[in-house]
py3Dmol code that shows the C-alpha trace and the ligand (Angstrom):
import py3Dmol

protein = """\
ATOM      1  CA  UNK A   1      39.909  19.103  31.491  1.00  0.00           C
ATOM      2  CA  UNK A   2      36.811  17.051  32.661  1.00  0.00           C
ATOM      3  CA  UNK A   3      34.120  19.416  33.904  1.00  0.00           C
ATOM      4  CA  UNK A   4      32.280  17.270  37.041  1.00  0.00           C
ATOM      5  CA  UNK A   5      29.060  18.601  38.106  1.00  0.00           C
ATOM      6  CA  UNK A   6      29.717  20.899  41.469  1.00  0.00           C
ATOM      7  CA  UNK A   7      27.896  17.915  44.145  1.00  0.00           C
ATOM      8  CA  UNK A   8      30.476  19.562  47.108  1.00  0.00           C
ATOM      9  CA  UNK A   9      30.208  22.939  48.842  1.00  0.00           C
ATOM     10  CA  UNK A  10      32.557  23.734  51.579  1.00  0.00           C
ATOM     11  CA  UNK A  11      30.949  26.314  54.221  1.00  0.00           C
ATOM     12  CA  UNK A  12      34.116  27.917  56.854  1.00  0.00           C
ATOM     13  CA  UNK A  13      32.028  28.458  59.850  1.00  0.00           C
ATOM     14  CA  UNK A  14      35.088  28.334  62.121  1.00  0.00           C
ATOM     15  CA  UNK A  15      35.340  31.818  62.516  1.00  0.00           C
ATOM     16  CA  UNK A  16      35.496  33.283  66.119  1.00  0.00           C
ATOM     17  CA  UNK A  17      32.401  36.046  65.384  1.00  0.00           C
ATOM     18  CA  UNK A  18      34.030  38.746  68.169  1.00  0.00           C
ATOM     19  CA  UNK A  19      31.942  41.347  66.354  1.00  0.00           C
ATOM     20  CA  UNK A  20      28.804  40.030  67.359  1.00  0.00           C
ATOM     21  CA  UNK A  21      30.182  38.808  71.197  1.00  0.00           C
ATOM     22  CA  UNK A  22      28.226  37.705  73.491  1.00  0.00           C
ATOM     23  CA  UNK A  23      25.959  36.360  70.812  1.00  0.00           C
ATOM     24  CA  UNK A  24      28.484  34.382  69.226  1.00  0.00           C
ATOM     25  CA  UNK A  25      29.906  32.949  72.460  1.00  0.00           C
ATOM     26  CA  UNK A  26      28.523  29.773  72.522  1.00  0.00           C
ATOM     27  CA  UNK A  27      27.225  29.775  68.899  1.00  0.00           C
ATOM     28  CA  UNK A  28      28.995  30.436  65.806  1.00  0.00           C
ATOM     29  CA  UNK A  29      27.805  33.626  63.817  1.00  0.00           C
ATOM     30  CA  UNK A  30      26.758  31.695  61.114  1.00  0.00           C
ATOM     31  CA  UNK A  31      23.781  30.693  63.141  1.00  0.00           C
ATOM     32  CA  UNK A  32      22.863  34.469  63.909  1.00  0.00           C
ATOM     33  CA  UNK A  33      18.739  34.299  61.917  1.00  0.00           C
ATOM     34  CA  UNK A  34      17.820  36.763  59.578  1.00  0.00           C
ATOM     35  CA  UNK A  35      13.995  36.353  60.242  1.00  0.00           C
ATOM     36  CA  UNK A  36      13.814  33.155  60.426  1.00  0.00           C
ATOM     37  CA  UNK A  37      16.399  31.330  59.355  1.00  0.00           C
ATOM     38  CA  UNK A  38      19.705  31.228  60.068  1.00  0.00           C
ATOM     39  CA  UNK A  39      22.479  32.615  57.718  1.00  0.00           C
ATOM     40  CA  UNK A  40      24.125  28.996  56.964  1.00  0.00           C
ATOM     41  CA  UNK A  41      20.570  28.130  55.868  1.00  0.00           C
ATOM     42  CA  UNK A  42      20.610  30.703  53.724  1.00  0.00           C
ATOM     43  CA  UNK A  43      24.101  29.533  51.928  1.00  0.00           C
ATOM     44  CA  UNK A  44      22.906  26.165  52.301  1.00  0.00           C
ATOM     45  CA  UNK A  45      19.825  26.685  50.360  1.00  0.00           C
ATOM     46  CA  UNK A  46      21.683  28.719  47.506  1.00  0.00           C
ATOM     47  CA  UNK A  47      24.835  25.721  47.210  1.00  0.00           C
ATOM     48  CA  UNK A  48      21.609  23.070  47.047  1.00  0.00           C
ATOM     49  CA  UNK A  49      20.295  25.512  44.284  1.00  0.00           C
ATOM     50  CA  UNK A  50      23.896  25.589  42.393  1.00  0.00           C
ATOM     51  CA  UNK A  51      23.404  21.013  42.067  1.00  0.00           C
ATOM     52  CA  UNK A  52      25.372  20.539  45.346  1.00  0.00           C
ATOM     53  CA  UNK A  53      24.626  17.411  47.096  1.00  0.00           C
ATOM     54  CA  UNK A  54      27.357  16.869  49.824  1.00  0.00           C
ATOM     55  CA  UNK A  55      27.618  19.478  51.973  1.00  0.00           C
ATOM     56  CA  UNK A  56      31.065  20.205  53.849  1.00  0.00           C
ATOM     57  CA  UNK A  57      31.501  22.326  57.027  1.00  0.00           C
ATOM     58  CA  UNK A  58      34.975  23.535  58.208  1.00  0.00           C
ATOM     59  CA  UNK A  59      34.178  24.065  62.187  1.00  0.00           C
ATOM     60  CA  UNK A  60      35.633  25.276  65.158  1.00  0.00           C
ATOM     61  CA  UNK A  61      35.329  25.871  68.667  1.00  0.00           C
ATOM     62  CA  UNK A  62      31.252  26.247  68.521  1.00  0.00           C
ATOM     63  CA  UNK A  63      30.108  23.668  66.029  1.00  0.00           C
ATOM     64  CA  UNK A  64      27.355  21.892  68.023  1.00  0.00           C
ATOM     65  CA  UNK A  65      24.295  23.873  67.086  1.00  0.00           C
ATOM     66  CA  UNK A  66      25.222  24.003  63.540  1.00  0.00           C
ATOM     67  CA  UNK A  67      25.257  20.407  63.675  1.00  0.00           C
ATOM     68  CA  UNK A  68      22.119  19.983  65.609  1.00  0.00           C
ATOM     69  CA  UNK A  69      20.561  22.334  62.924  1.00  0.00           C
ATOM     70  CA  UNK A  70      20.987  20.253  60.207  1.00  0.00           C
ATOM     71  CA  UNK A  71      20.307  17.013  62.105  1.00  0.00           C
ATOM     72  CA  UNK A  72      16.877  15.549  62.399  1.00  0.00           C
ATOM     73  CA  UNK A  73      15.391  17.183  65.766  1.00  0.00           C
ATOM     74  CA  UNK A  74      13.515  13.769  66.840  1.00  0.00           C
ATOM     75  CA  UNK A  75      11.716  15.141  69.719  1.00  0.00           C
ATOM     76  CA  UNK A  76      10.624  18.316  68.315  1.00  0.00           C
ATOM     77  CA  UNK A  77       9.486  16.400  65.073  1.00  0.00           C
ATOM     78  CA  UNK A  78       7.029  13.938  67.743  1.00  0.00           C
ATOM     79  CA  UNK A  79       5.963  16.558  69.344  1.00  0.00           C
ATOM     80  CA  UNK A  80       4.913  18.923  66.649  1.00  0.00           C
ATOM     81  CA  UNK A  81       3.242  15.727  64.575  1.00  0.00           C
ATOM     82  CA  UNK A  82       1.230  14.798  67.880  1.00  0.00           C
ATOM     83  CA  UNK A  83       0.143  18.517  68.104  1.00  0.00           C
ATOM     84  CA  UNK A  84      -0.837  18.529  64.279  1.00  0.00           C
ATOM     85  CA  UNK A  85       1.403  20.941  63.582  1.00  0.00           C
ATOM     86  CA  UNK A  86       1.999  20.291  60.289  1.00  0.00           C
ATOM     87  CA  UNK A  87       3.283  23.648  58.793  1.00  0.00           C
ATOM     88  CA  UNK A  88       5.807  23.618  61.556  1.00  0.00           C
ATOM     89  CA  UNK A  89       7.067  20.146  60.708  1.00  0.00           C
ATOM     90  CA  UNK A  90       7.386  20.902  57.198  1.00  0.00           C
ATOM     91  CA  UNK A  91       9.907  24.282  58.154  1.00  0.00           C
ATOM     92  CA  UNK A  92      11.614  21.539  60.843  1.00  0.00           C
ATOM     93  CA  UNK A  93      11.650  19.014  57.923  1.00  0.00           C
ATOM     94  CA  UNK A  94      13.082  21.306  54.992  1.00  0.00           C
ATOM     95  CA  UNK A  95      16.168  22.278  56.605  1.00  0.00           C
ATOM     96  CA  UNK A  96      17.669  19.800  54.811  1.00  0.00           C
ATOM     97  CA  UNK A  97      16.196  18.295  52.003  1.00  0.00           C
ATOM     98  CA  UNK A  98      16.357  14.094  51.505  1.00  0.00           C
ATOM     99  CA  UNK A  99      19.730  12.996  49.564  1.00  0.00           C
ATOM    100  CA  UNK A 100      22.069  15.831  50.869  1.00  0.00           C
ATOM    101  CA  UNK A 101      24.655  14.480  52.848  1.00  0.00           C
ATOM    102  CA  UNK A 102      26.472  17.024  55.500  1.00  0.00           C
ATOM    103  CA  UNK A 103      30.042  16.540  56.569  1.00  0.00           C
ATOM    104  CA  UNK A 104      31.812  17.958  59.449  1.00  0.00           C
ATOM    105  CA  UNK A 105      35.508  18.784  59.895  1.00  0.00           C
ATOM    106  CA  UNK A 106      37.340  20.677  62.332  1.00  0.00           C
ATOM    107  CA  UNK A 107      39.755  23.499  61.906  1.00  0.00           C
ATOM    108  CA  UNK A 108      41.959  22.939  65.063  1.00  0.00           C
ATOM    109  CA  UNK A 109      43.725  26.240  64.787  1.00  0.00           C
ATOM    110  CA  UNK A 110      41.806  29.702  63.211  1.00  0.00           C
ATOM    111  CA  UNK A 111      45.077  30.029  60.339  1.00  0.00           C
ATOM    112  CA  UNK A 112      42.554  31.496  57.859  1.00  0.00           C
ATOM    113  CA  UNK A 113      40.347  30.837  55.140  1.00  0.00           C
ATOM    114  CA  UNK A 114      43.098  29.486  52.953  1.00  0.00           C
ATOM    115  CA  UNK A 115      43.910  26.834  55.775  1.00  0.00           C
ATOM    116  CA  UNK A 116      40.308  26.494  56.227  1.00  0.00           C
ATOM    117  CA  UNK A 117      39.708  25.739  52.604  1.00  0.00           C
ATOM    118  CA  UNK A 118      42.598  23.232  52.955  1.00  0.00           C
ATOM    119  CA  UNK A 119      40.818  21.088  55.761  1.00  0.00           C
ATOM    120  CA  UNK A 120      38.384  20.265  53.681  1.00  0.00           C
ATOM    121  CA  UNK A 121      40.974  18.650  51.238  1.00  0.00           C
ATOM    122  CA  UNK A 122      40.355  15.233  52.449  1.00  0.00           C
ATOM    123  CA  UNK A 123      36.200  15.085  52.252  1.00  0.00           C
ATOM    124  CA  UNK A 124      36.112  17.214  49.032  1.00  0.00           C
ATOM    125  CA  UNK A 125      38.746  14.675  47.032  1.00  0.00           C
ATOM    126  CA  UNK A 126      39.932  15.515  43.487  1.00  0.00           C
ATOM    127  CA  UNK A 127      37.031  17.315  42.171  1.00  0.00           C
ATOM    128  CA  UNK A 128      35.891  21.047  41.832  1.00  0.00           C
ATOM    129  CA  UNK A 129      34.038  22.518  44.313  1.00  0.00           C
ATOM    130  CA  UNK A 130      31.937  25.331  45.506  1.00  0.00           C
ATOM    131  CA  UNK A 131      33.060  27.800  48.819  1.00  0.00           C
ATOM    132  CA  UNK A 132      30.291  30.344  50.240  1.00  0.00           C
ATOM    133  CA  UNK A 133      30.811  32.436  52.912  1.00  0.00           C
ATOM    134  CA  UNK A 134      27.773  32.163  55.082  1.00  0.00           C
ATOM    135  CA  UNK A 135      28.076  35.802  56.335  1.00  0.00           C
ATOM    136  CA  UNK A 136      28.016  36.908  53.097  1.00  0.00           C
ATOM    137  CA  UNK A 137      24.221  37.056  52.731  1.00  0.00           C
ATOM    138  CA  UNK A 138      23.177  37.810  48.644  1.00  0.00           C
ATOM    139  CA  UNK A 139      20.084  37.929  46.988  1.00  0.00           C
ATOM    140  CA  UNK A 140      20.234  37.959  43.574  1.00  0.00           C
ATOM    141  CA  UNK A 141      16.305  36.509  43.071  1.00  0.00           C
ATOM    142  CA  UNK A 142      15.587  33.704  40.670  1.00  0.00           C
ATOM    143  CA  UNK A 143      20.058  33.787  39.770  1.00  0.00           C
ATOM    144  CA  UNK A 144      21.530  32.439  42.766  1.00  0.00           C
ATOM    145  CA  UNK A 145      24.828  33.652  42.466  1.00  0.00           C
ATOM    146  CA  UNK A 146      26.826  30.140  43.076  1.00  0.00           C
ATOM    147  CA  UNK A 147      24.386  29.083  40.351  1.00  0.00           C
ATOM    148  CA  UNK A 148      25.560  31.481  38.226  1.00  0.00           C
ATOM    149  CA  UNK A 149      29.616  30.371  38.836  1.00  0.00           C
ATOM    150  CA  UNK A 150      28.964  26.574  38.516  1.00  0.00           C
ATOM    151  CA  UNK A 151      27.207  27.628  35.353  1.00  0.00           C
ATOM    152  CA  UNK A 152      30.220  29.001  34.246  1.00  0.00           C
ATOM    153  CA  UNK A 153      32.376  26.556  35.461  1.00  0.00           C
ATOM    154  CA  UNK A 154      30.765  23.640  33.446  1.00  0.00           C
ATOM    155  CA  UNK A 155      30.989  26.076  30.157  1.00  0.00           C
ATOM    156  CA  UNK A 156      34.521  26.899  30.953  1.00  0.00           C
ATOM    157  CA  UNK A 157      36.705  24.610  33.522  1.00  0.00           C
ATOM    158  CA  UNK A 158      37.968  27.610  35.273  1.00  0.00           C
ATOM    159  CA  UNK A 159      38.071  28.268  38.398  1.00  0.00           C
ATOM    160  CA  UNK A 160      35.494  31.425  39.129  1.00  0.00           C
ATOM    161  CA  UNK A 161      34.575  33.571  41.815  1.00  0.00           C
ATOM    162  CA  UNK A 162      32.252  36.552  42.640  1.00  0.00           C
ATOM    163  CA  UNK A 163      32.673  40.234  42.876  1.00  0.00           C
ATOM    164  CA  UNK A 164      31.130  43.131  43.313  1.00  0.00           C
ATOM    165  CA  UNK A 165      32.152  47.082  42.895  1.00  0.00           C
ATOM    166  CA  UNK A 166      32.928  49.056  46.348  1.00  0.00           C
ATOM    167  CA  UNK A 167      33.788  52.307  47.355  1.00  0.00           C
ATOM    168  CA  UNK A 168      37.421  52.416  46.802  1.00  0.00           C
ATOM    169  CA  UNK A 169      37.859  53.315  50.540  1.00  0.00           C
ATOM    170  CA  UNK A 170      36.827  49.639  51.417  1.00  0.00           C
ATOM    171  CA  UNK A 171      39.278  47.752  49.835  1.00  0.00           C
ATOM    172  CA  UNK A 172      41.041  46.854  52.682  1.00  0.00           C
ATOM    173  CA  UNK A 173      38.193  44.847  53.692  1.00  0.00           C
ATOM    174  CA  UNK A 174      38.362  42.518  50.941  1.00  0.00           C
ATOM    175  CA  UNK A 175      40.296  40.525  48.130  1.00  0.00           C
ATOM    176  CA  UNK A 176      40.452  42.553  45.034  1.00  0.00           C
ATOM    177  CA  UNK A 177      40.520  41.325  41.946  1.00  0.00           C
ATOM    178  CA  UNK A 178      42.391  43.309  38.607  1.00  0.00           C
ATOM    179  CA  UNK A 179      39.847  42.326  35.258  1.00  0.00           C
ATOM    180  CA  UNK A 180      41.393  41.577  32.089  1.00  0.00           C
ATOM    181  CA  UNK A 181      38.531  44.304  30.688  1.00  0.00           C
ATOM    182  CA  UNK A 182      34.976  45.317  32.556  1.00  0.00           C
ATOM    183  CA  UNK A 183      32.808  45.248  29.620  1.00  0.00           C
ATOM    184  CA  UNK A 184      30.173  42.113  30.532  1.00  0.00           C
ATOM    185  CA  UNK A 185      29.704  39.953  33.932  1.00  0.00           C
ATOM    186  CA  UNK A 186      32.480  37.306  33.472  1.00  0.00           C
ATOM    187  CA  UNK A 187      36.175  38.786  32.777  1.00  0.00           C
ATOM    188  CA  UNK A 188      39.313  36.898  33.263  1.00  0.00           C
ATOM    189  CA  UNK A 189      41.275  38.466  36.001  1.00  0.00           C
ATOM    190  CA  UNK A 190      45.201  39.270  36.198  1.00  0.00           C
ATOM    191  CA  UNK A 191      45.616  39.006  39.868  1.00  0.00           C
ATOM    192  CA  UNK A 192      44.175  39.483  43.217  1.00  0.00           C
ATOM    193  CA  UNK A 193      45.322  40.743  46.399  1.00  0.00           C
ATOM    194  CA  UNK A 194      44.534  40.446  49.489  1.00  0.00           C
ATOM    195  CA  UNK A 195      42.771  43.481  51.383  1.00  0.00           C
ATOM    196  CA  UNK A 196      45.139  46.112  49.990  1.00  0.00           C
ATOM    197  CA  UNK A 197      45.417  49.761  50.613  1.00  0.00           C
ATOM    198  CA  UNK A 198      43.108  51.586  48.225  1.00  0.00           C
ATOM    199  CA  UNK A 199      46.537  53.365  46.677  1.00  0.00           C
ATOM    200  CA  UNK A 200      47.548  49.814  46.110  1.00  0.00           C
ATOM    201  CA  UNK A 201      44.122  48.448  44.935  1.00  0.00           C
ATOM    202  CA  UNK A 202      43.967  46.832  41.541  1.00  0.00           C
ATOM    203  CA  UNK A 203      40.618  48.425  40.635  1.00  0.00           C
ATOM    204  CA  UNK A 204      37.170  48.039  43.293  1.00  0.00           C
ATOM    205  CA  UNK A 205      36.317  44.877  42.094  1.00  0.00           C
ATOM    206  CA  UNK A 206      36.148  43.212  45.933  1.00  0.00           C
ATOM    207  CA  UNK A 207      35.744  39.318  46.220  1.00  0.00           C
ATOM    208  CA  UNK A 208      32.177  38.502  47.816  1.00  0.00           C
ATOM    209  CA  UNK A 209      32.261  34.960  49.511  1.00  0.00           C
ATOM    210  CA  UNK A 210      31.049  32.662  46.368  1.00  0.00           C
ATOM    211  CA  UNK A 211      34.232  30.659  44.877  1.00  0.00           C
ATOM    212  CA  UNK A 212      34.200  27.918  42.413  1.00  0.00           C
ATOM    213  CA  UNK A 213      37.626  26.061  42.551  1.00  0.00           C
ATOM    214  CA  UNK A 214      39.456  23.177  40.594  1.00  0.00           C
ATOM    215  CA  UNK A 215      41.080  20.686  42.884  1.00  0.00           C
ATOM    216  CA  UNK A 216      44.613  21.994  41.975  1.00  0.00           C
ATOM    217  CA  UNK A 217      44.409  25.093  44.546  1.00  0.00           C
ATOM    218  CA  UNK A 218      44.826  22.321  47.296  1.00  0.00           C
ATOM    219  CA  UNK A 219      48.099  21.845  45.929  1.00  0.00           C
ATOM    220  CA  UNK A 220      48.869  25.765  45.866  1.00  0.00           C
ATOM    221  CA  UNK A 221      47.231  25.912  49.235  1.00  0.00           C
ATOM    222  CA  UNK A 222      49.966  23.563  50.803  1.00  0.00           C
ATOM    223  CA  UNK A 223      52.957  25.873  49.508  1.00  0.00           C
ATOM    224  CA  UNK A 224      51.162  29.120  50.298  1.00  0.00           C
ATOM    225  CA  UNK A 225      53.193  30.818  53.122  1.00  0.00           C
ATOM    226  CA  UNK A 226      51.275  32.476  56.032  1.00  0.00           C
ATOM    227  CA  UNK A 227      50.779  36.107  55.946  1.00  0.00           C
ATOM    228  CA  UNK A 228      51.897  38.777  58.211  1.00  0.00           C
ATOM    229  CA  UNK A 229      49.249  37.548  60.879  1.00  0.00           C
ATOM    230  CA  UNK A 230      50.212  34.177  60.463  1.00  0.00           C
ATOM    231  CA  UNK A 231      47.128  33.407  58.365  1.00  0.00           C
ATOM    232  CA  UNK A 232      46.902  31.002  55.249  1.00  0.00           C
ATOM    233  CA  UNK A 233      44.722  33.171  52.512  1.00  0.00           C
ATOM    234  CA  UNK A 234      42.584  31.626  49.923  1.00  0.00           C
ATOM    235  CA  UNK A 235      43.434  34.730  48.026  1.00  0.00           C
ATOM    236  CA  UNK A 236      47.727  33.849  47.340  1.00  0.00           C
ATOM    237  CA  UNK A 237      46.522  30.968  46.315  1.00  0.00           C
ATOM    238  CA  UNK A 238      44.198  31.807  43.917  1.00  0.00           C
ATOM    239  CA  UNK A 239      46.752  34.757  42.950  1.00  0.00           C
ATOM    240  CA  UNK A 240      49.172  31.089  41.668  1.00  0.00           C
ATOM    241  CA  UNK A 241      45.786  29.821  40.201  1.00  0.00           C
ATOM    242  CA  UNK A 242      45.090  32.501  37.826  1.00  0.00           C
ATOM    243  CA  UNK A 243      49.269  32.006  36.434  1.00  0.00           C
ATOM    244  CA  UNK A 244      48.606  27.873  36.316  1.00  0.00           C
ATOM    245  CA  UNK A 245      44.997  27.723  34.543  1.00  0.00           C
ATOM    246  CA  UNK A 246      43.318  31.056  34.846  1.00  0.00           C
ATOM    247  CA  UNK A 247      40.461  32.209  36.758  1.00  0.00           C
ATOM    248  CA  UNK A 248      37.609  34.233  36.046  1.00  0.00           C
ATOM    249  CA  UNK A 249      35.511  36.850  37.975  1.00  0.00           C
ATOM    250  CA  UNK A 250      31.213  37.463  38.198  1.00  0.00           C
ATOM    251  CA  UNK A 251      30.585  41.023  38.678  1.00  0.00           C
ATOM    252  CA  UNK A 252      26.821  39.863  39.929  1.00  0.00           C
ATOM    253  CA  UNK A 253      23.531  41.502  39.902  1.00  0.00           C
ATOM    254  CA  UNK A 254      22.119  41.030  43.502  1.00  0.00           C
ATOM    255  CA  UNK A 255      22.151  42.573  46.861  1.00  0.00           C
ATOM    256  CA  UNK A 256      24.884  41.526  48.872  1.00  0.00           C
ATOM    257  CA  UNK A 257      24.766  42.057  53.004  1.00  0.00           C
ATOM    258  CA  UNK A 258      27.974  41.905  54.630  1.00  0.00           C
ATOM    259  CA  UNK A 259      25.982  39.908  58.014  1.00  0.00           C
ATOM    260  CA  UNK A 260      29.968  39.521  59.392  1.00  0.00           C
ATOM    261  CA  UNK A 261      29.543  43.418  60.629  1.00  0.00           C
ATOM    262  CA  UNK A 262      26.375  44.174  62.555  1.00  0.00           C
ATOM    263  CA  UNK A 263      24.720  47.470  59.829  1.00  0.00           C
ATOM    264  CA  UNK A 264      25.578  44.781  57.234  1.00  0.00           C
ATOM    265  CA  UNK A 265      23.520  42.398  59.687  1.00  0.00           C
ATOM    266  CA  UNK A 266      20.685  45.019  60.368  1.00  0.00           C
ATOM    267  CA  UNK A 267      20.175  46.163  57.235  1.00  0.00           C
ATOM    268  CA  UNK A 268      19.602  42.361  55.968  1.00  0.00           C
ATOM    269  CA  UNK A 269      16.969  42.202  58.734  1.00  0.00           C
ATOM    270  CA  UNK A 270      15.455  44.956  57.717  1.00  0.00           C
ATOM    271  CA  UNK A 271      15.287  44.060  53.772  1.00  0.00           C
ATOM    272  CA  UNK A 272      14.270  40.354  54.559  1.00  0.00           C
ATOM    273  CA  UNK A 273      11.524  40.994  56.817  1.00  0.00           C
ATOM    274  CA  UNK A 274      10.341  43.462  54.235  1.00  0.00           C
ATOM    275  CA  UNK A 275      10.340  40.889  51.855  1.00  0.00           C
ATOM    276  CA  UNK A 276       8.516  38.253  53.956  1.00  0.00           C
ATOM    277  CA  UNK A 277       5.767  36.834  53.038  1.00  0.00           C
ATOM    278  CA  UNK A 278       4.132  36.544  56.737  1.00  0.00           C
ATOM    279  CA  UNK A 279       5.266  39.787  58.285  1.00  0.00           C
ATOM    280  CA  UNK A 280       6.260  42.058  55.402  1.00  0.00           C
ATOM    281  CA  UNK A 281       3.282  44.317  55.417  1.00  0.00           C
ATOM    282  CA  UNK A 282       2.995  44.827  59.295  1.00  0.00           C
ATOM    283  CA  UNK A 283       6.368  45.453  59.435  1.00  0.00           C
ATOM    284  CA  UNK A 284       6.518  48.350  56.846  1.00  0.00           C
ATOM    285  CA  UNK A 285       3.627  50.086  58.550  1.00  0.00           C
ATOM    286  CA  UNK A 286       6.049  49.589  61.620  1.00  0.00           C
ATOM    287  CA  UNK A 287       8.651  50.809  59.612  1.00  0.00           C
ATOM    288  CA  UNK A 288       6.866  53.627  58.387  1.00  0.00           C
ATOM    289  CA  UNK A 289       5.931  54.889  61.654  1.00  0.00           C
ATOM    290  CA  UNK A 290       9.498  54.819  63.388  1.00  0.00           C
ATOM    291  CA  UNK A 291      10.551  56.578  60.517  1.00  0.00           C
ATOM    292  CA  UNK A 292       7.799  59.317  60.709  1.00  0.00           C
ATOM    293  CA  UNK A 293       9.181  59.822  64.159  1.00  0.00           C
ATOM    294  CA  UNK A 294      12.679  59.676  63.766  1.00  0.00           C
TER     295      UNK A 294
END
"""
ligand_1 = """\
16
G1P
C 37.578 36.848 53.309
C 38.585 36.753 52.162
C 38.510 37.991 51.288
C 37.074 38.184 50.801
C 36.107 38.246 52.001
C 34.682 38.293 51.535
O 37.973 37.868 54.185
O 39.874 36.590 52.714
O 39.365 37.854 50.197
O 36.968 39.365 50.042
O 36.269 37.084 52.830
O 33.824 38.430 52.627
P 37.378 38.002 55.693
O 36.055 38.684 55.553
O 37.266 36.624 56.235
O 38.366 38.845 56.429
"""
view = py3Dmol.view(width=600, height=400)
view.addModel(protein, "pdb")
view.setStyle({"model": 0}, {"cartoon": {"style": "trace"}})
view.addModel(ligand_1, "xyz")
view.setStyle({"model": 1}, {"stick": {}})
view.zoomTo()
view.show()
């Protein structure tokens, strides 16, 4: 097998965000900021880290703003140069970096991820490619954890995609995976399932929104029958994967931040502003205060 570079990273963003209504009404959740940014900046920024240079959104209903975001802002850009705002402009400016080229396509109908995946068929071609899950916020430092898979990837030509251990009583929440062992960060997994029962669990090795994926689940995707809810899952098809080439997990090191549920969302907040270099100190005398009177 040839092992390309990873130069595409599809993004779903097409997702309704009812957890976070009214926010998400006219917005898509992936635009919710954690500080400053917004969480597809985050994903953006970690896909540009992993080599990627084209950049493919799967959108829905709300898809302006994320466009706008990663479009030059013309006005704003003359206005902040004429003010000498420079710092500003630079933030404005490094959105998106020069030589990354974002796609859009819509997802007419929400029939999951796996369909979602599947739209981007025709804009990511015959090549492997990255998925991130903007909600699924991570930091793992200086080892991005996309990074880490692509890595892998170009070592390996499997397909490879991140986990991390939960409390068994979350399972449903997620894809599991079963490991061939769990004795080091890559293992080659037997199967996955999607968001079973924790009696029916494999292990509570859950799947955390960072996929690299040879071009042949598009093929798997198009014979993958809707679920109970009528939804397409990446998961079945990766479940066909691991029996045509296999597939291998990344048990990562890094904090991940489930942003789709708002404590997942707060507690990101909380860690990032922490962790900022501008506000980090005043905020943890803040901190420290509310706590003291709590
Ligand atoms: C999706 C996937 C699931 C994965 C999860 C990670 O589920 O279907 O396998 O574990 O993302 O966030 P969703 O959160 O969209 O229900």
């Amino acid at each position: 097998m040839t092992r390309t570079a990873i130069e595409t990273v599809v993004f779903p963003v097409a997702g309704l965000g009812t957890r976070f209504l009214p926010a998400t009404k006219a917005s898509p959740k992936e635009m919710l900021p954690v500080v400053d940014k917004p969480l597809i900046q985050y994903a953006v920024e970690e896909a540009i880290a992993a080599g990627a240079r084209t950049l493919v959104f799967v959108t829905g209903r709300t898809k302006r703003a994320l466009e706008d975001h990663f479009d030059m802002a013309y006005e704003l850009e003359t206005e902040l140069a004429e003010r000498g705002k420079q710092d500003l402009l630079d933030k404005v400016r490094d959105v998106l970096p020069e030589g990354i080229h974002c796609v859009y396509v819509r997802q007419r109908e929400a029939l999951g991820l796996g369909h979602a995946v599947l739209c981007a068929q025709p804009l990511v071609g015959d090549k492997p490619f990255g998925v991130i899950l903007a909600d699924d916020l991570i930091d793992a430092g200086d080892r991005p954890v996309l990074k880490q898979l692509a890595e892998r990837y170009a070592a390996t030509g499997r397909s490879v995609l991140s986990v991390e251990s939960v409390d068994p009583s979350r399972t449903r929440q997620y894809g599991v995976v079963e490991p061939e062992k769990r004795d080091g960060p890559f293992q080659p997994i037997r199967g996955i399932v999607e968001k079973p029962a924790p009696e029916d669990a494999p292990s509570n090795l859950a799947v955390v929104g960072r996929y690299i994926l040879t071009p042949r689940i598009f093929k798997l995707l198009e014979t993958t029958a809707p679920d109970s809810r009528g939804e397409i899952q990446l998961t079945d098809a990766i479940a066909a994967l691991i029996d045509e080439q296999g597939v291998d997990c990344l048990e990562f090191e890094g904090r991940h931040y489930d942003c789709g549920s708002k404590l997942g969302y707060l507690q990101a907040t909380v860690d990032y502003a922490l962790n900022h270099h501008e506000l980090g100190a005043d905020f943890a005398g803040f901190l420290r205060e509310r706590v003291r009177s709590l």
